[in-house]
Every structure is written in C-alpha cells, then in structure tokens.
N, C-alpha and C positions, 0 to 999 in steps of 0.2 A: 567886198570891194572888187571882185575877179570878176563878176557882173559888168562893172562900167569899162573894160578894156577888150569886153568881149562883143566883134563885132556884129550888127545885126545885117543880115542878107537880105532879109526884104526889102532893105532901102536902099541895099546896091542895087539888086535887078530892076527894081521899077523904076527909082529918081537917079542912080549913077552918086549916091552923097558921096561927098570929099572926104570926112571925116571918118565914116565907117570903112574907105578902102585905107584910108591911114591907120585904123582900128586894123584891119587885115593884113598890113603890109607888116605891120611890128608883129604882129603874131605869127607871120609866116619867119621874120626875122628870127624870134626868141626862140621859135622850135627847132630853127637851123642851129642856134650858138650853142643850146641845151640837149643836144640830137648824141649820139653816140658819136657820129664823123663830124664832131664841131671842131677838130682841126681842122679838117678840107673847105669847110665854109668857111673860116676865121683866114683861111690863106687864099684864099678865093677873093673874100671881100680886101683883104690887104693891097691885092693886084688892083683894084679900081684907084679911081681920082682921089685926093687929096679931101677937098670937098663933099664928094660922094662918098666917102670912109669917116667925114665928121658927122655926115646927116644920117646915116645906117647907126653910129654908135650912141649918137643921142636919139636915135628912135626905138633903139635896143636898151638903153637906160634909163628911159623915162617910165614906162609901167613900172621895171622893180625901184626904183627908187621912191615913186607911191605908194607901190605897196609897201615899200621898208617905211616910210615915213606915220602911215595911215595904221600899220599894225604897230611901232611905236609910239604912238600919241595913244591909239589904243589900250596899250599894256600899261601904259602911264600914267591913266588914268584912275587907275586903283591906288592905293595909297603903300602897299608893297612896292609897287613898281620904280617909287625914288632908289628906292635902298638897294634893286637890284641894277637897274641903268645909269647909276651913281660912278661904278669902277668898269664899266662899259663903256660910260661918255670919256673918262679920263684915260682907257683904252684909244679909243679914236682919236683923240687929243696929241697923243703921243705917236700912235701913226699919220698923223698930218705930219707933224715937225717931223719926224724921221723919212717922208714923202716933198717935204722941203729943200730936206738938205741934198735927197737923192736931186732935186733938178737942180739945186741949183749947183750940184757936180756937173751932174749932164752939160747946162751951159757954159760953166766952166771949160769943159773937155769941148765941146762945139765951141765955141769961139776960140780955143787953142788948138783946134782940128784942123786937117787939109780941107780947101776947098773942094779939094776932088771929093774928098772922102762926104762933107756936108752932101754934097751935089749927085751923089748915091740915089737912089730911092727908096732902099730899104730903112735905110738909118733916117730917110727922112719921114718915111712914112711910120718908122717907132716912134719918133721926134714925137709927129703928129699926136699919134696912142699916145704918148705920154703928156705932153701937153693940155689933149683933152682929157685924160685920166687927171690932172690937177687940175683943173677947170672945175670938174664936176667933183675932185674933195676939195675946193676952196668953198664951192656950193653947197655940197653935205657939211664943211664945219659950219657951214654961215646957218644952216637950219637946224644945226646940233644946236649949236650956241643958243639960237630964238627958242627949240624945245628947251634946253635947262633953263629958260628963265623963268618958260610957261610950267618945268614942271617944278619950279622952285615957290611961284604963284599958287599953283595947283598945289602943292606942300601941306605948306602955309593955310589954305583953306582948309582942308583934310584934316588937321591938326586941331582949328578950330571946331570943325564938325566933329573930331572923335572926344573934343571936351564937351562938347553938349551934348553929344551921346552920352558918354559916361554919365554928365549929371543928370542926363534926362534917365538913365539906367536907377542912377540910386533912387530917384524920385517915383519911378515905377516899381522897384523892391519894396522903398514905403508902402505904394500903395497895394502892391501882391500881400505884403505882411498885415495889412489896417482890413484889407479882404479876409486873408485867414481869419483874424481876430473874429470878424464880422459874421462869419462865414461858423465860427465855433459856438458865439452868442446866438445864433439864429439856430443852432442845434438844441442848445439851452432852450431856450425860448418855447421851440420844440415840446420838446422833454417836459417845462413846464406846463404847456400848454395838453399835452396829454394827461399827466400829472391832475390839473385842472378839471379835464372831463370823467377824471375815474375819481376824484374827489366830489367832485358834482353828484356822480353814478351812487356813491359812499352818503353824501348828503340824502339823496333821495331816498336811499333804503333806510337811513339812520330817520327819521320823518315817518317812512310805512311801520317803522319798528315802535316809534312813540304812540301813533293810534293804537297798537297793540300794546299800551304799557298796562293797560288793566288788567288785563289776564299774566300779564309778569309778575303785579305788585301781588296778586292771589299767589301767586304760586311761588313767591317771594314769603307771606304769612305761611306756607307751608314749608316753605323749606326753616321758616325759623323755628317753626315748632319740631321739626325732624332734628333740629341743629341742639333742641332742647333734649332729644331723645338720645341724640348723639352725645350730649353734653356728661346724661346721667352713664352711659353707657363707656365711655371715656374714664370715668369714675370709678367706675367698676371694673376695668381695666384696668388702671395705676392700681386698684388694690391688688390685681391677680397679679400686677407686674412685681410691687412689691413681694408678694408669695413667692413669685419665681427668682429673684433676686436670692430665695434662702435657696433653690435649686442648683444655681450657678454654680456652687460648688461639687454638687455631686452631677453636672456635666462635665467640669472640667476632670474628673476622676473618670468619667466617661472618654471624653477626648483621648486620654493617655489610654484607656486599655481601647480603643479605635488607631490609634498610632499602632499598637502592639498588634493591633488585628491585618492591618496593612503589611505589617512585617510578614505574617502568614499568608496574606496572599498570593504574594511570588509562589509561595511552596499549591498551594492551592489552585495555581494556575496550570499544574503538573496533568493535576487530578482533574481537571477541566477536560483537558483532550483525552483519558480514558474515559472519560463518559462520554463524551463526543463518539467515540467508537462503538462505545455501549448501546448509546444511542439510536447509531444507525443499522447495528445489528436488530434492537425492538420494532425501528422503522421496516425493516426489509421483512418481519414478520406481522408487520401490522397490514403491510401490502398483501401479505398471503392471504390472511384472514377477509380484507378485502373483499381479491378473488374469490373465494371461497364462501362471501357472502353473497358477491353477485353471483355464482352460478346456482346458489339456494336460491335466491330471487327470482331468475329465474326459468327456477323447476316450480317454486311456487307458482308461478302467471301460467305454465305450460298446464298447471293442476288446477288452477281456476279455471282456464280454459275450456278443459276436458269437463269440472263439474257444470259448468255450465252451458253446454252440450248435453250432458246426462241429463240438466233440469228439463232444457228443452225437449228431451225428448220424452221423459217423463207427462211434459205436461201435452205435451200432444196423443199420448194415450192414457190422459186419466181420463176422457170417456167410455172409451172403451173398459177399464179394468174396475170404473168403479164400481158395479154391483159383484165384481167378483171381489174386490177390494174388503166389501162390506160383509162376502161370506165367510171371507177367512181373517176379519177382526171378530165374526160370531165363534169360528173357529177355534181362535187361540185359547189357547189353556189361560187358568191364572196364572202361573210361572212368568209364562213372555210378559204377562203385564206387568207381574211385582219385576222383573227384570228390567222392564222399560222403564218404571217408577225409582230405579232404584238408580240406575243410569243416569236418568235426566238430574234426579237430585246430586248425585256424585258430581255429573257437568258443573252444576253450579258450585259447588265444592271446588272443583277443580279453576272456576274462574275468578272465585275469590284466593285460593292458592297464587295462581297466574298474578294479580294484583299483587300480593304479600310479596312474591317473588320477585316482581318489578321491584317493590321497595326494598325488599333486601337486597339485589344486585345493585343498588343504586348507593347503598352502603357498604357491597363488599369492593366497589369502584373506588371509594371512598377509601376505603381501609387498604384499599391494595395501593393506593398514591401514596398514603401516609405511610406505607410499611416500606415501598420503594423510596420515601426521603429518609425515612431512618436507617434503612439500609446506606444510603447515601453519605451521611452524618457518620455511621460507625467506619465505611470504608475513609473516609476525611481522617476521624479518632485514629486509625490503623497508622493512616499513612501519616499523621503528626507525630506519633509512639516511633515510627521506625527512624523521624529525621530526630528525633530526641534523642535515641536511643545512638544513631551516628553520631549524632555531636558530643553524646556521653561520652563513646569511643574514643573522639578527637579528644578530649578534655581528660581520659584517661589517659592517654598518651601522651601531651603535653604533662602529666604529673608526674610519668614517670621520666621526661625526660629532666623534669626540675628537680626529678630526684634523684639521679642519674650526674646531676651535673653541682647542683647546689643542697648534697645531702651533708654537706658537714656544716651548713650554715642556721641558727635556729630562727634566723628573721623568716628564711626563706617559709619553713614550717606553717609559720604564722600567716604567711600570704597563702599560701596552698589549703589552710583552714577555711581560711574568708573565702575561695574560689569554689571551695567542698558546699559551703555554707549558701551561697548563692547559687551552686545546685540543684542544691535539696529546697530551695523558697522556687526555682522556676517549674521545678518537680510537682510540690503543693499546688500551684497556679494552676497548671495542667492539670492535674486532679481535677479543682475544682471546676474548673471548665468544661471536663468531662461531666460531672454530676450535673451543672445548669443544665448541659446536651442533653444528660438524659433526662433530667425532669422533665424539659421539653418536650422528649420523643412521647412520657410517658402522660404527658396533660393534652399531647395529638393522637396518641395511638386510641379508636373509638372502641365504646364494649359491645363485642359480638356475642350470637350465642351459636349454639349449636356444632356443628363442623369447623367451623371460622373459628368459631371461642377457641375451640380445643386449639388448633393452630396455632394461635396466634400464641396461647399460654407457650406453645412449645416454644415459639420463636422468642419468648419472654424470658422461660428460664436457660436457653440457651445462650441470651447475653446475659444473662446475670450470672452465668457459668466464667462467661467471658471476663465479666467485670471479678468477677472473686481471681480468676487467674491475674488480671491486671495486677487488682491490689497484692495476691502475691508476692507478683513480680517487684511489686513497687516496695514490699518489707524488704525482701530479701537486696533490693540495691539498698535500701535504708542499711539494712548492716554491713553489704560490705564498705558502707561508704565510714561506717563506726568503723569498720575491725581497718579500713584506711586512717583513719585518725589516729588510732590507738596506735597504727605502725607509726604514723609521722611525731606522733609524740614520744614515743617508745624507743623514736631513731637516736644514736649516737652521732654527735659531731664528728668522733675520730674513725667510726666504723665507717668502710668506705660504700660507695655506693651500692655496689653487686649483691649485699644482704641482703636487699627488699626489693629485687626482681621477683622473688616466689612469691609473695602476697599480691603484688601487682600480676601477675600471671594467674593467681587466684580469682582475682576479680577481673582478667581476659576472659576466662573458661565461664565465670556467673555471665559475664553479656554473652558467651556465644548460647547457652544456653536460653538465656532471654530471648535470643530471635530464634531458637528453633522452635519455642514455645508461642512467640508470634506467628513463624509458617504453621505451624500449627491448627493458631485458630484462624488464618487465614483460608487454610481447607477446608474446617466448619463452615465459616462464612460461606465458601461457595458451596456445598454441601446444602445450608440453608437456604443460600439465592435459586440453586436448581430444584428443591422443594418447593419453593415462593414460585415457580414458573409451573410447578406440573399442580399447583394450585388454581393457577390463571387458568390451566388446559381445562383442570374437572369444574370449572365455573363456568368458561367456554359453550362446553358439549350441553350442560344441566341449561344454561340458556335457551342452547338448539333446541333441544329434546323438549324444552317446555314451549317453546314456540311453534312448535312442529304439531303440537296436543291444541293447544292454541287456535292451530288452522284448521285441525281436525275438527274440534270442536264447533267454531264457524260454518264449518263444509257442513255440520250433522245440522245444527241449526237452521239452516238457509233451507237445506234436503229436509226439515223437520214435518211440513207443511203433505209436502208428495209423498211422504211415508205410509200417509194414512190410505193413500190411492194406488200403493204397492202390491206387491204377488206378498202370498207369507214367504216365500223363500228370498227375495230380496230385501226383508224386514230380519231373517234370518243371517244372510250375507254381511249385512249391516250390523247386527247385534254380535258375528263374531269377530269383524274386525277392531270395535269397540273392544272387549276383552283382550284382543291381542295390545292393543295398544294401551292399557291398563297394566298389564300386564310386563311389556316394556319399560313403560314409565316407572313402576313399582319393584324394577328387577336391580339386586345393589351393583353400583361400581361400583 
C-alpha cells in the first residue's frame, strides 16, 4: 500500500497533476514530522494560521491513518487476528474515554479561563492540536467500531469455514485410509498376480513332465524291483541286527573300559609333546639325509655327464681303433675272457641281488615303523608304571597316615583292607593291558631273517628281560602289600600308633627300589633306542653302496657295446675297477 501514496513525477512535469503534488506535498510533510529535527518543523508549522495548521495535520494524518487502517483489515483477516486485536480494540476504547474526559476538562478550564489568556495563541493553537487530535480519534473510534463489526462478521465466517475444513479433514483421512487399504490390496493383488505367473511357469513344466511319464513309470518298475532287493536285504539286516543286539552288551563293557581309557589320556597327553620333541629331532635328521641325498644326485648327473662324454668320444674313434680293436680281442688270453664271462654273470647276480634288496628294505622300512611303535607302546607302559607307582606312593602314605591316626580302631582296618584290595584288582587290570600291548606288538612285529632276525631277537629278549623284571616287581609289591595286611590285622587296638612306622618304612625302601629298578631299565630302553638308530645308519650306508653298484653297473652296461671297440688296456682299466668295486661291496662293516 506505500505504492499508492507515492508520488509519480512524470505527471508533475509534463501535465502539473493536482493530486500527485498533493502526493508530494504530504511526503515532503511526513519526512519533515519523522526527520530527527521534527521538533523545529513541529514549531515551525505551530507559528502558521490556524487553518493552515488544520490542513498540514490532516495532510500529515491521512497516509498513516490508511496505512493503520489497510494493514489492520489486513491482519484481520486471518482468523488469529480476532483474538489478538480483540484487547487492542478495548485498548483504544478506553483511550478514547480517557481522551474525552481530558477535553472535556480542557473546556471546562477554557470556559473558566481569562479571556486574555483564551486570546493567547499558543494555548489556542494547542486548543486547535487538540481539538483536531479528537476529531480524528472520534473518526478512528467510528472505523474501529465499523472494523469490530466486520471482524465480528469475518469471525463468524471463519468459524464456519474451519467446521467444514475440519469435516472436509476427516472426510479426506477416510479417504487417505480407504487409499491405504487400496493401495495394500493392489500389492496383494500384485503378489498374487506374480504368484499366478510362476504357478503358470510350475503348470507348464508339470505338463513337459507328464509327456515324460513313460520313462518314469520304467524306472518306477525298476525301482520296485530294487525296493524288492532292498526289501530282502532289509531282512537280512534285522537278523544281523538281531545278532548284534547279543553284542550290545559286550560294547557296553567296551564303553566302560573307553571311559577308563579317557582317564589315561590326560596322562598320555604328557607323552604327546615328548615325542613331539622326538619328533622333530628325527625331522632335523631326515633334512640331513635329504641334503645328503641331493648332493649324491647330483655327483650322479655330474657322472652321467662325464660317461657320456666318454661315450662320445669313444664313438668317434671306434673307426679308427677298430681293426686294432679286433687285434687285441685276437690277442687276449682265455683268463680275460673266462674273467669277462664271469663278471657279466656276477652283473646279473648282482641285479637280481639289487631287486631282493629293494624287497628287503622295503620290509626292514616296515619293521623299523613297527619297531618305532613299539618302542613307543613300551615308552606309554614306562610312563603309566611310574604314575602307578606315584599313586601307590600317595596310597601308601594315606595308609600310614590312617594308621597313624585311626590305629586303635578295628573298622578302620577293614576299610584300609578293601582299599589294599582295590589296589591289587587295578594292579591285575594293568597287567593285563600290558600282555594285550604286547600280544599286539608281537602279531605287528614282522619275521626277518638274517642281520635283522638276529636284531630284532635281541630287542625281543631284551623286553622280555624287561617284562620278567616287571612281573618281579609286581610279586614283590604283592607281598609287601600281604606282609601290610598281616601288620593291619596283627595291629593292637591299645598299641599306639608309632609300632608300625618300621613296616610302613619297609615298604618306603621296596617302592624306592622299584623306581631305581625303573631308571634302570629306562637306560636299557635308551641303550636299545641308540642301537635301533645305528641300525637305521648300517641300512642307510648298505642302501648307498648298493646303489652306487647299481650305477656302476648301468655305466658298464650302456659302455658294454664300445668295449668291444676298445685299446686292451682300457678293457684292462675297466676290469680293475670292477674288482675294486666287488671287492668293496664284499668288504664286512
């Protein structure tokens, strides 16, 4: 609305309008009243006419009084607007009245005033301001008034319009809710409709699947005859099942000594990481042998090499040599030939040897695994004897402290019997677990003959050395565990305890004896494990050395051919390195 009060200049200069220098003339007024020095203007304009002070303050009142007017009809407009210009009208309300009363003191005190003083001009020219100042709030209440009717009108409408909003609101939530619904069936719908096309996809294959029903219904009469094969087979199983039902029972005596075995494993988890150790010591020597094989490999290739260099160069002078070749095979004596004859037949000797030998090392590989688990087996037997033999100890010690504490008592006796008694049955147990061990060892251990045989006999009655020492050991805990009984029965109630510390010390001194009879054959044992290695060694070397005949043998054969296109003294060269290497071969370790 600051548009229509602003004056246009193009209509003053060309046509002189009335109305846009009236436009000018209040604008040049309000910038004067609203200026910083709007006192100087406000006393300025005072000093004019009476008249000429009514038409400057209605010309200075009329824009903002439009604009007050036109921005609240504006703000009124809104349906906030009652509730906030509701104690603003009754604001101005109440300065009207209180702007009443001020005149009509005023005219009170004027018509009670000097004439001289009325006849002033200052007081009359405030007269005036005030006068026109009620003037124009009799005129602002008279359009206040007309606004609160229109905005009491305007209300009223608003009020109406926000109930049919409202119901037009719930009637649109229906229909946003009757959408959703809509909107979730059509997802359905969807779904089905997908549904539909892979049921369709399922039809058609179920369709391609019936023209192939004759080849199903064949192979339908085959599987019923399979099912008849099954049927008899089935049958024959409930009987084996029945069989195994009489088994059940000697698995569950299985299960129980599998629990007992479980128990030793913990102890057997010991002996795990010394072999682990053991282990990697045979590793670090298996690396050697390795090496030691590839640098034979290759001296072998560096000796193939070189033979065959020699061939060639052989055969590039067996033109040359062979009519002398021919004079000195007229030459040779019969010796070189029964030599030569005797040679080649030995060769073959020796390649049927070479064979045998492969088969024997492939059994002494054999026997040496099988000799290394039973070595393994008996180091297991050592070390279950020695935790037996601790727990004896601990079980000896709890008896003498029972006897020690509860020797006047005769129940106690009877308990320390039953505890002896269940000794000697876990005692037996072990035993015989030991004998299954060695039946074991002895239905793996294979029969060798010769060097081996003898061996192995040794390392045979060396455990059977071992084993007679056991059972020994194992009489003589049998009696002291008697000449223990015979104390606990033989004990007096009233004798005090100290009496049968010597017999209990008796049988301290038989267990220390028992383990030093254990270190003992603990030294055998390795004794015989560092024979068992310097047996691997002379298997080893006998490998070498017959592989070594092996290539020789090879070499002579391959060279057999150019022999005969030889000097004699190079057929001589040859027939004594043969000998030497017979001769090696034939020499004892």
């Amino acid at each position: 609305h600051s548009d229509e009060h602003l004056p246009d200049i193009n209509l003053i200069g060309e046509f002189g309008d009335v109305t846009e220098l009236g436009k000018l003339v209040q604008l040049v007024l309000g910038c004067a009243v609203s200026c910083e020095k709007k006192q100087e203007q406000i006393q300025q304009i005072m000093t004019l006419e009476e008249s000429v002070q009514h038409v400057v303050m209605t010309a200075i009142q009329e824009p903002w009084l439009h604009a007050t007017l036109s921005g609240s009809l504006s703000a009124l407009s809104t349906p906030d607007s009652v509730c906030v210009f509701g104690p603003q009208l009754a604001a101005v309300l109440e300065e009207k009245s209180s702007l009443q009363v001020e005149t009509q003191s005023l005219r009170e005190k004027l018509s009670l005033s000097d004439p001289l003083d009325a006849s002033t001009t200052i007081t009359g020219k405030k007269l005036l301001l005030l006068q026109s100042q009620m003037e124009q709030l009799q005129e602002e209440n008279y359009r206040l008034e007309n606004s609160r009717d229109d905005m009491r009108v305007r209300g009223e409408i608003m009020e109406r319009d926000v109930l049919d909003l409202t119901h037009r609101n719930d009637e649109l939530t229906s229909l946003a809710q009757e959408a959703q619904t809509l909107k979730d069936e059509m997802d359905i719908l969807r779904h089905s409709s997908d549904r539909v096309s892979r049921l369709e996809a399922l039809v058609e294959t179920y369709k391609r699947k019936l023209e192939d029903l004759g080849d199903l219904r064949r192979q339908v009469r085959l599987l019923e005859e399979r099912n008849t094969v099954y049927m008899q087979r089935t049958c024959e199983l409930e009987e084996e099942l029945r069989r195994a039902n009489s088994v059940r029972t000697q698995l569950d005596t299985y299960k129980r000594q599998v629990h007992e075995l479980h128990t030793k494993h913990s102890s057997e988890a010991l002996k795990a990481e010394k072999w682990q150790f053991e282990y990697k010591n045979l590793q670090d020597k298996y690396d050697a042998l390795l090496k030691e094989k590839e640098h034979l490999i290759s001296e072998r290739d560096t000796l193939r090499e070189t033979n065959d260099e020699l061939r060639c160069a052989q055969v590039q002078q067996k033109g040359l040599n062979q009519p002398v070749g021919n004079l000195a095979s007229e030459m040779m004596p019969t010796e070189f030939k029964e030599t030569v004859v005797r040679l080649q037949s030995e060769n073959k000797m020796l390649c049927v040897q070479e064979e045998s030998y492969r088969q024997r090392l492939v059994e002494v590989q054999g026997q040496l695994e099988e000799s290394q688990r039973s070595q393994n087996t008996l180091e297991t037997q050592n070390r279950l004897n020695q935790q037996q033999i601790s727990e004896l100890r601990s079980q000896v010690e709890d008896l003498q402290k029972a006897l020690q504490e509860q020797g006047s008592k005769a129940e106690d006796s009877s308990l320390l019997k039953k505890k002896l008694e269940e000794h000697l049955e876990k005692l037996h147990e072990a035993h015989s677990d030991l004998q299954k061990k060695r039946e074991v060892i002895d239905d793996l251990e294979p029969k060798a003959d010769g060097n081996m045989a003898k061996k192995i006999d040794e390392l045979q009655e060396i455990l059977k050395k071992k084993d007679e020492d056991m059972k020994l050991m194992e009489e003589r805990y049998k009696r002291y565990v008697e000449k223990a009984r015979t104390v606990i029965k033989t004990l007096d109630p009233k004798q005090p305890p100290l009496t049968v510390s010597p017999d209990v010390q008796a049988l301290n001194n038989q267990l220390t004896e028992r383990d030093r009879k254990i270190q003992h054959l603990e030294h055998d044992y390795e004794k015989s494990r560092s024979r068992h290695d310097q047996e691997e060694k002379l298997i080893i070397s006998a490998w070498y050395n017959m592989g070594m005949a092996l290539h020789q043998k090879v070499v002579g054969e391959r060279s057999g051919p150019s022999n005969q296109a030889q000097s004699f003294l190079a057929q001589q060269r040859q027939s004594t390195h043969a000998r030497r290497g017979l001769a090696a071969r034939h020499q004892p370790r």
